[in-house]
VOLO-288695 format. One record per residue (C-alpha): x, y, z; residue number from 1. Coordinates in pm, 1 decimal, always signed. Example, Ala and Ser with C-alpha at 12.3 -4.5 7.8 and 13.67 -1.06 7.14 Angstrom:
! residues 2
<site xx="+1230.0" yy="-450.0" zz="+780.0" k="1"/>
<site xx="+1367.0" yy="-106.0" zz="+714.0" k="2"/>
***
This chain:
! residues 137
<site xx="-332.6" yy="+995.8" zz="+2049.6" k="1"/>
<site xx="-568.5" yy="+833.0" zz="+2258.6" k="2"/>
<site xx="-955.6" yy="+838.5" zz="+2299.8" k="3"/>
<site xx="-913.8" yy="+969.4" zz="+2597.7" k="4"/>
<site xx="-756.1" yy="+1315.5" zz="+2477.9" k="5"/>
<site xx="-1017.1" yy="+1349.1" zz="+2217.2" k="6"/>
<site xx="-1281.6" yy="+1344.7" zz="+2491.6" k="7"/>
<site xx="-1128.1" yy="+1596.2" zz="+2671.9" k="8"/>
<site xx="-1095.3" yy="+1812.9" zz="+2393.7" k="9"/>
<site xx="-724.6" yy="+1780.5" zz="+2265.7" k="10"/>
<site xx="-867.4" yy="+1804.7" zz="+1893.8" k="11"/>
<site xx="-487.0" yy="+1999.9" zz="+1805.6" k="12"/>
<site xx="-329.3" yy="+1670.6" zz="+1759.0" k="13"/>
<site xx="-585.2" yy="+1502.5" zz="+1512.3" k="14"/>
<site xx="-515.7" yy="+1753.8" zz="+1254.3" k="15"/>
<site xx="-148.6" yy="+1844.0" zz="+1317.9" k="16"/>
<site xx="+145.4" yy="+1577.7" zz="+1395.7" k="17"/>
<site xx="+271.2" yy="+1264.3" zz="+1260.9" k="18"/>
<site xx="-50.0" yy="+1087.0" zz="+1436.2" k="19"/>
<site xx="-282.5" yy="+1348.7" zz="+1216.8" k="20"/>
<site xx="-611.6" yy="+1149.5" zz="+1065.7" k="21"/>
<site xx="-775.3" yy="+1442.3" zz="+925.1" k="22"/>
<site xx="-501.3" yy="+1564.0" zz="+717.9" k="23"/>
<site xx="-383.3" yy="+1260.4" zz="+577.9" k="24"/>
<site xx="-736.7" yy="+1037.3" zz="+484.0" k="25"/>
<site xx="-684.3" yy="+1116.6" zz="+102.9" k="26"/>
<site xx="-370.5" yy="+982.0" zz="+138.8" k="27"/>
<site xx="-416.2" yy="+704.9" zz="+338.2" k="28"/>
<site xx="-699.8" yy="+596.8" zz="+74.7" k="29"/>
<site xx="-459.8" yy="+671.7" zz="-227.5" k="30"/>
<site xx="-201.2" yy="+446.1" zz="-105.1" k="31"/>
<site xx="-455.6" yy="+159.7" zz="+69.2" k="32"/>
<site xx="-579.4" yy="+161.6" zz="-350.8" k="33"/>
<site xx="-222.1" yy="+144.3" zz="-464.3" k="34"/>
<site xx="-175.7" yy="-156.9" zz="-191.9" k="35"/>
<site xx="-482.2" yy="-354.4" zz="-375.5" k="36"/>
<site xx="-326.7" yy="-284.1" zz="-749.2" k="37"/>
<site xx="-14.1" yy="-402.6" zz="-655.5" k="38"/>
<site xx="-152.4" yy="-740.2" zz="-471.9" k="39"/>
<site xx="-465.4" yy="-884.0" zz="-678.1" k="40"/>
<site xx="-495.1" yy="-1155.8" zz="-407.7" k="41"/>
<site xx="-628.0" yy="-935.4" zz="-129.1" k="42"/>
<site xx="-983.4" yy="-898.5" zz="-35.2" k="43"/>
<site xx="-1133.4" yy="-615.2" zz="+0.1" k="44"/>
<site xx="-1368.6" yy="-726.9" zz="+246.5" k="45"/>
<site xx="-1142.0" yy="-979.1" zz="+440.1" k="46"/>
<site xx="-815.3" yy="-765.3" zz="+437.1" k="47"/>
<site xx="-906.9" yy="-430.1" zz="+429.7" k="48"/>
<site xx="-889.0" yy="-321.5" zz="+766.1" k="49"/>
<site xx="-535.9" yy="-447.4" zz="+735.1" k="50"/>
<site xx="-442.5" yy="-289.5" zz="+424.5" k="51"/>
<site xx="-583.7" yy="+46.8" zz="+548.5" k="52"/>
<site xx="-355.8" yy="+3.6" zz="+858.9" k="53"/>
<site xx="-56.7" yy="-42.1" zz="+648.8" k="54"/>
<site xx="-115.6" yy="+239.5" zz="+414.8" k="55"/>
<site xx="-173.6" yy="+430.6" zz="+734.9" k="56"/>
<site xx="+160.3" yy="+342.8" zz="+854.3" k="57"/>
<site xx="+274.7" yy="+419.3" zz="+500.0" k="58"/>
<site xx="+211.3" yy="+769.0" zz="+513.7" k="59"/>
<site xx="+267.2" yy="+786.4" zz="+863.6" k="60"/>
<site xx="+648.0" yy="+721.3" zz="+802.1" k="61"/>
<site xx="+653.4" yy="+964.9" zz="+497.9" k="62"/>
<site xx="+552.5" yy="+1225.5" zz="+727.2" k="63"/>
<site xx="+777.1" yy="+1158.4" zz="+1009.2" k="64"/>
<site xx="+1043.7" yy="+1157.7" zz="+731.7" k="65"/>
<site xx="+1023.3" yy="+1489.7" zz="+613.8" k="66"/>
<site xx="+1033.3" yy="+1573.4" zz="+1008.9" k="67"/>
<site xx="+1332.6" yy="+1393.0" zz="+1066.0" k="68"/>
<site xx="+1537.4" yy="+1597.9" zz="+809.5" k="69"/>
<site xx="+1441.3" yy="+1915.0" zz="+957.6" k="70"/>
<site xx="+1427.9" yy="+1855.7" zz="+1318.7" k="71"/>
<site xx="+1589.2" yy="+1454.7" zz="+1421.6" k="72"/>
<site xx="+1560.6" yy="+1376.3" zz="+1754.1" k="73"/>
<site xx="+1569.3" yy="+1054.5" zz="+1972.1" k="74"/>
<site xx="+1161.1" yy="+1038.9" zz="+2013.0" k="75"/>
<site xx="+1118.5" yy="+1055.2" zz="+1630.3" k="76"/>
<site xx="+1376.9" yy="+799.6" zz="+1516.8" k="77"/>
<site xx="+1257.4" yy="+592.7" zz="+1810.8" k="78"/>
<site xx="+910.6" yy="+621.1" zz="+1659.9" k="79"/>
<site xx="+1008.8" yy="+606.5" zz="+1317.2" k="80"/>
<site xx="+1197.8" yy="+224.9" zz="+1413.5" k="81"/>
<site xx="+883.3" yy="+129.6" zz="+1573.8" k="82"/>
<site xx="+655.9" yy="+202.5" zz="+1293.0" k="83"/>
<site xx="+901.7" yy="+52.7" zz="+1000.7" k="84"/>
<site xx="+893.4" yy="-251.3" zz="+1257.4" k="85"/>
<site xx="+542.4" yy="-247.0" zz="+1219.4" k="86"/>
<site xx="+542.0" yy="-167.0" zz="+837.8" k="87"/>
<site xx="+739.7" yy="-476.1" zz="+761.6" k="88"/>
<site xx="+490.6" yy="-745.8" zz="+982.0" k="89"/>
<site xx="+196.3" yy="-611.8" zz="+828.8" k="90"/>
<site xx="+359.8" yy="-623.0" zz="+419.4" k="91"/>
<site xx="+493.9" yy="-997.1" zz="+539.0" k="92"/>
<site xx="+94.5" yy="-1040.5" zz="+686.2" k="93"/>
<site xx="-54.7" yy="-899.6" zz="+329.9" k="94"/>
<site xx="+198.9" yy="-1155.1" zz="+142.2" k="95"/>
<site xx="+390.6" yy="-768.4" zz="-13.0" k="96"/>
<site xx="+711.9" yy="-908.3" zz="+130.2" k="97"/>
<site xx="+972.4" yy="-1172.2" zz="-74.5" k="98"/>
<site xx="+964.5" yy="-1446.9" zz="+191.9" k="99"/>
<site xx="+591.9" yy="-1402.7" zz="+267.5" k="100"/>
<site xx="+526.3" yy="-1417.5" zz="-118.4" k="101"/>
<site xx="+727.5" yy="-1731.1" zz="-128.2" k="102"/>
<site xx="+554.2" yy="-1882.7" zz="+177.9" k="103"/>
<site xx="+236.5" yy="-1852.0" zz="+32.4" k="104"/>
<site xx="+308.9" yy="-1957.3" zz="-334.6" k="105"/>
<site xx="+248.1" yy="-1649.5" zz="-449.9" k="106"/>
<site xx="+565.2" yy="-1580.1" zz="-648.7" k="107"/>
<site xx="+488.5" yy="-1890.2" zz="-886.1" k="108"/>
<site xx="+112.7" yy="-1774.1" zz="-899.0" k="109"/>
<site xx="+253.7" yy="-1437.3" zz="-1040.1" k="110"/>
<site xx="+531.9" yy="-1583.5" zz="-1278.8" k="111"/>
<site xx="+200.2" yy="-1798.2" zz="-1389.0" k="112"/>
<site xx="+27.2" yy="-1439.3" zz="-1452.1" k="113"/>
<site xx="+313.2" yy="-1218.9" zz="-1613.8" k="114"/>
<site xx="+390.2" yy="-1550.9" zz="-1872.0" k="115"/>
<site xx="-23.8" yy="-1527.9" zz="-1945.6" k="116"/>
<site xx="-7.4" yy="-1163.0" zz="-2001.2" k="117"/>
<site xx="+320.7" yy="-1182.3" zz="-2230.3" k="118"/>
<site xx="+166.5" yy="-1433.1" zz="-2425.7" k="119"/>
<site xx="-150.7" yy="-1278.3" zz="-2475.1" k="120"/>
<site xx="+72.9" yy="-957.4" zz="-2572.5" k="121"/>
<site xx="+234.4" yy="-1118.0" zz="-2863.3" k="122"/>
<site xx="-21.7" yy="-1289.8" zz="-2959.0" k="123"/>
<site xx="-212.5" yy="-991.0" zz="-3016.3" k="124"/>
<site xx="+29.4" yy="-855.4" zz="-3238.6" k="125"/>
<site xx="-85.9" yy="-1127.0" zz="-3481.4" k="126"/>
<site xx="-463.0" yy="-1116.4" zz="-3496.9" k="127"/>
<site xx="-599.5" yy="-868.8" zz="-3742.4" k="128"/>
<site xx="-725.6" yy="-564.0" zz="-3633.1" k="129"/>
<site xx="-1140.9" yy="-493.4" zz="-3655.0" k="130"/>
<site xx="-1001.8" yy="-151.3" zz="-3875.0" k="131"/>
<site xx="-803.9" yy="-406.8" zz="-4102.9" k="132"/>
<site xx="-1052.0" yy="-675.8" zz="-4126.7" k="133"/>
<site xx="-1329.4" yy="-449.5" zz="-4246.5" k="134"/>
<site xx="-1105.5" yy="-282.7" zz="-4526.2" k="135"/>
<site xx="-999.9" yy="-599.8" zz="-4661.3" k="136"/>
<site xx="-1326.8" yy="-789.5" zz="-4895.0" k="137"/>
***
């Protein structure tokens, strides 16, 4: 879909396709919100354009899957390959990948983070309650 077609009036193909925008901006929020939750080291400000691209791609894929099943043809898997491509360069760019994660240290930052959390668990399981305190004189 180019600018181009918009201008002259080839509005079918924003709403309908695998290239759709309209139909698929709730979706392509939902997952750019799921991208943030699962990586607390992006910014919203410096890497959202580039998480909003990826969850675009995200959902791009999911569609084109569901068109593949019913109707596979050379164009779509060709397309499909080129976005998954794409997918995978912009999860190793956002650090979502295993070697990109390792690269940037991020593993060890969250091992650091889950060991924090677990201890923080248990050691909740020792301090009184406010309920228990207050019954006890």
């Amino acid at each position: 879909m180019t600018a181009r077609s918009v201008r002259a009036g080839n509005t079918h193909a924003l709403r309908h396709g695998v290239y759709a925008e309209v139909s698929v901006r709730a979706d392509v929020l939902d997952e750019a919100a799921l991208l943030f939750a699962r990586a607390p080291w992006l910014d919203r400000v410096r890497d959202g354009v580039l998480v909003e691209a990826t969850a675009r791609l995200v959902v791009r894929l999911r569609r084109l899957d569901a068109l593949l099943e019913s109707e596979p043809t050379q164009t779509l898997t060709s397309l499909y390959t080129r976005l998954e491509a794409q997918l995978l360069r912009d999860l190793d760019a956002l650090g979502l990948t295993p070697a990109a994660a390792a690269r940037l240290g991020l593993a060890r930052l969250d091992a650091r983070e889950r060991a924090q959390r677990l201890v923080e668990t248990d050691l909740a399981q020792y301090r009184p309650s406010r309920a228990r305190a207050q019954a006890e004189p």
